[in-house]
N, C-alpha and C positions, 0 to 999 in steps of 0.2 A: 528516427526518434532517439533523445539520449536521455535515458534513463538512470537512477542510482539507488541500484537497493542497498537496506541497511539491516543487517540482523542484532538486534538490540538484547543480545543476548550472548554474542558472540557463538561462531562456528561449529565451537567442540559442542556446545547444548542443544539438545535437542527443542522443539521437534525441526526447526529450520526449512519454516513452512510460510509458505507467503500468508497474511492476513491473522499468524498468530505471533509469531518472532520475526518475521523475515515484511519491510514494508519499500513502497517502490515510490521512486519522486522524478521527475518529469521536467527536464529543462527544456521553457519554450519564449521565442523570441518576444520582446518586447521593448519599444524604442530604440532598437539596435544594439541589444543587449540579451543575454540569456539571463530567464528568470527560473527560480528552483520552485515548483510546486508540488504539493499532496498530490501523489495518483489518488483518484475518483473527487478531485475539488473539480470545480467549473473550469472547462479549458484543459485537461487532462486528459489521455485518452479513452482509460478506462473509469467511467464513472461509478459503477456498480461495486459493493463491497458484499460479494458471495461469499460466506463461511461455513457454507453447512452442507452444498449439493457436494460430495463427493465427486460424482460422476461429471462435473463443470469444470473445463480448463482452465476457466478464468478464475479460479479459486483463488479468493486473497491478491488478484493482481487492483484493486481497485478502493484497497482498507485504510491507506495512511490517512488519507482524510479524515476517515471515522474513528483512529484510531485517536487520533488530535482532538476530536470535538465530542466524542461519548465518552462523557467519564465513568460508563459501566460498561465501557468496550467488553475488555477482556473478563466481567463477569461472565459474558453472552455467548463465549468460545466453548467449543465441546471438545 
């Protein structure tokens, strides 16, 4: 799988944490081309945007989607 995370916040800033700074995007073939999509859009691997189970690996691997389409995303971050 080839993936691209991007921290929109840059490195030095905390907290450089998936699904609050840190979001992941997903190139997957189509028409014999690579296409760049939201991790947890349709077709992605991870669908699920967890932000709150601490105790969940998949914390934030599944938010750029959400992050694009809830415009009170980042009210909803603890």
């Amino acid at each position: 799988m080839n993936t691209i995370g991007v921290d929109i916040n840059g490195k030095q800033r905390l907290p450089n944490a998936l699904g609050h700074d840190v979001f992941l995007f997903q190139m997957v073939p189509e028409n014999n081309n690579l296409k760049l999509i939201q991790m947890g859009s349709e077709g992605s691997l991870y669908l699920s945007c967890n932000i709150t189970g601490r105790s969940d690996p998949y914390n934030g691997l599944g938010c750029a989607y959400k992050v694009l389409t809830d415009a009170n995303y980042f009210k909803k971050l603890r």
